[in-house]
N, C-alpha and C positions, 0 to 999 in steps of 0.2 A: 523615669522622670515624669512622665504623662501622668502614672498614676497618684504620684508623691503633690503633685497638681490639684489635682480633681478630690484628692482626703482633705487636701487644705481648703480649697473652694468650700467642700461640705462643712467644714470647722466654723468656720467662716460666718457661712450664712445662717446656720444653729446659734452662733453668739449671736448677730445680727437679729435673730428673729425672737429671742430671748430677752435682751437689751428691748426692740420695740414692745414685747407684752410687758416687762415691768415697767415701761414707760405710760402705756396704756392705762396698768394698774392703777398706779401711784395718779394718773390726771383723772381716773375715777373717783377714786378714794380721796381727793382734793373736791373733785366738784359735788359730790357726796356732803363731805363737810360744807362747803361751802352753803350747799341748799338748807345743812340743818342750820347753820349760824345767820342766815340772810335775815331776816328778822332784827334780833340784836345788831348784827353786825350795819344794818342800813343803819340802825338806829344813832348807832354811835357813829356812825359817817355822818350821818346829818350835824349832831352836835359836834362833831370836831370842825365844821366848816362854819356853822356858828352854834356859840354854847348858849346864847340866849332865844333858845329856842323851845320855850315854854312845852306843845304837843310833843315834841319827841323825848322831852323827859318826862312825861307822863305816862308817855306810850311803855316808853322800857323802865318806868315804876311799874307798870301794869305787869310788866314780861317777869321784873322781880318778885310780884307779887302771886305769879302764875307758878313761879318755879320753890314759893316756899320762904323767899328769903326779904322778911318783913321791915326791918329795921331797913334794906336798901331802899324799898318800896317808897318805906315814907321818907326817907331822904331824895329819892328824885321827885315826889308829889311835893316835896316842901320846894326845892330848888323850880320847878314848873311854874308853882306860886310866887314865885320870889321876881321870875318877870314878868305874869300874868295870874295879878291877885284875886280876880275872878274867875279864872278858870274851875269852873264849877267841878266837874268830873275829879280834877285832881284833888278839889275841899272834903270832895264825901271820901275819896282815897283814902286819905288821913285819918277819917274820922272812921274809916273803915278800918285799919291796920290797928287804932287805938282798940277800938273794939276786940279784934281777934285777937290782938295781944292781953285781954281781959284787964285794959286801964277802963274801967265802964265811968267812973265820975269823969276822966280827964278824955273823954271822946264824947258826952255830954255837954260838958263845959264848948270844948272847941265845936260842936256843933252848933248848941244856941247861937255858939257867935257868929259862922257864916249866916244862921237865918237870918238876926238881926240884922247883919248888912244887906242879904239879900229882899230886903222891907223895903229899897229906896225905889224897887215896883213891883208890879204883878209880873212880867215876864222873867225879872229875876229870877225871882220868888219859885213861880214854874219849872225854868231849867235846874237851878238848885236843887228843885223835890224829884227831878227825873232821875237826877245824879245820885239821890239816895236811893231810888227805889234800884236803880239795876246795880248798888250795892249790895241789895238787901237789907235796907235800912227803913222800913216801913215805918215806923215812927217820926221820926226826923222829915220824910217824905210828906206824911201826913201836914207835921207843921205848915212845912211850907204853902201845902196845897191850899190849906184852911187861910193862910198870911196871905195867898192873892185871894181868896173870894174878898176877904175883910176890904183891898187894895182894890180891886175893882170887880164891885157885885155884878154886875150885867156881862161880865167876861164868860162864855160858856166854858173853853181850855179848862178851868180849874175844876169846875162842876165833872165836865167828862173823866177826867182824869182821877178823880176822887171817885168818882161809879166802878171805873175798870180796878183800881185798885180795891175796894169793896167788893168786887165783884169774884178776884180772885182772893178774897180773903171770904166767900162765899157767905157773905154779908148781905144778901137778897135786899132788902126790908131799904140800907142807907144808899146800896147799890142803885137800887131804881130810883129814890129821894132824889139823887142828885143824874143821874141819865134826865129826870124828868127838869131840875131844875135847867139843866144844859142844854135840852132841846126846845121849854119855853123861850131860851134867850136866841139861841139857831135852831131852825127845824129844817136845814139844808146837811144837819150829818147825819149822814148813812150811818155811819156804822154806831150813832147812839140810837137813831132807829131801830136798825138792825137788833139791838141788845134789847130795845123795849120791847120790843114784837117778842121776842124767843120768852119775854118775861110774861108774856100773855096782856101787856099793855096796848091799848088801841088807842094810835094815833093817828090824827090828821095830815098828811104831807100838805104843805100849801099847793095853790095849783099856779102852772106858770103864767096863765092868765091874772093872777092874782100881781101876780110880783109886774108885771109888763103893765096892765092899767092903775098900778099905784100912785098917788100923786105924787109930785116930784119936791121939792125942799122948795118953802114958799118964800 
C-alpha cells in the first residue's frame, strides 16, 4: 500500500510540474508577443479611448507605412488631418506615400497646396519644410524654406536650415551664402559658427561686453 502511495505522489508531482512549465511557456510566449505588438497595440489603445486623436493616427500611419502597407498609411495621415489640418508631419505623409506610390503630378499638386496654406507665416512655412525634409522631400522642403526667408527676411531659422540642407546636398558655394546670411542676422549660433569655421570662414563672435553695454530700447 505504502508503495502504491509514494508511485502516485510521483505521478502526481510530474503532471504538476509539467502543467507549471507549460504554464510558464505559454506566459512567455504571451509576453513575447506582447512586447512585439506594444507599439501598434498602445497605439490603437489610445484611439479606441478617443478616436479623435490626430498623433496616434499618424504615429500608426508611420507603423503602416514602416511595414510596407501604403494605401493604410495614407488612410491614417488622411483621418490625423481630418482632426488636425495642420498637422505638418502627417501633410508631407501623404505627399510622401503619393510619391512612392509613383502618382508624381497628384503628390505635387497636394504639396503646393499645403505650402500655399503654410504662407499664413514664416513658422509654418518652417515646420512644414522640416516635415519634408525627414521625408525625403528636398524639393518641397526647399519651397518652404525659401516661402519663410520671403515671410520674414531677418529670420536667421530659414537661412540656417537652407545652409544645412545645402550642405548635405554638398552644395559648398549656397551652403556658406546662407550660414553667412544666418549668422549676420544671429551670431549667437554655435553650430552655424561652427559650420563656417570648418568652411575655412573667419568670423567675429561678438564679445559679451559688447551685448552688456549696448544701449537699451530708447
Amino acid at each position: 500500500m505504502t508503495r502504491i502511495v509514494t508511485i502516485l505522489s510521483l505521478v502526481l508531482a510530474l503532471v504538476l510540474a509539467g502543467c507549471d512549465s507549460a504554464s510558464k511557456s505559454t506566459d512567455t510566449e504571451n509576453e513575447e508577443t506582447a512586447i512585439q505588438q506594444s507599439p501598434k497595440a498602445q497605439l490603437l489603445e489610445r484611439i479606441d479611448k478617443k478616436y479623435e486623436n490626430p498623433e496616434a493616427h499618424y504615429q500608426l500611419g508611420k507603423l503602416s507605412y514602416g511595414g510596407g502597407q501604403l494605401d493604410k498609411a495614407d488612410f491614417e495621415y488622411r483621418v490625423a488631418l481630418g482632426f488636425n489640418p495642420v498637422h505638418y508631419r502627417a501633410q508631407a505623409g501623404v505627399v510622401k506615400v503619393a510619391t512612392d506610390q509613383k502618382q508624381t503630378e497628384r503628390a505635387q499638386i497636394i504639396a503646393e497646396l499645403y505650402i500655399s496654406q503654410a504662407a499664413v507665416s514664416a513658422p509654418a512655412s518652417v515646420r512644414l519644410g522640416k516635415a519634408f525634409q525627414n521625408e525625403g522631400l528636398g524639393e518641397y522642403a526647399l519651397s518652404c524654406y525659401y516661402q519663410a526667408t520671403g515671410l520674414t527676411p531677418k529670420s536667421p531659422e530659414p537661412y540656417k536650415l537652407l545652409g544645412f540642407y545645402y550642405l548635405g546636398e554638398d552644395d559648398q558655394v549656397r551652403a556658406e551664402e546662407n550660414f553667412r546670411r544666418s549668422f549676420e542676422l544671429d551670431p549667437y549660433q554655435t553650430d552655424v559658427a561652427g559650420e563656417l569655421g570648418r568652411m575655412g570662414v573667419i568670423i567675429g563672435l561678438p564679445r559679451i561686453t559688447d551685448t552688456v553695454n549696448a544701449p537699451g530700447p530708447q
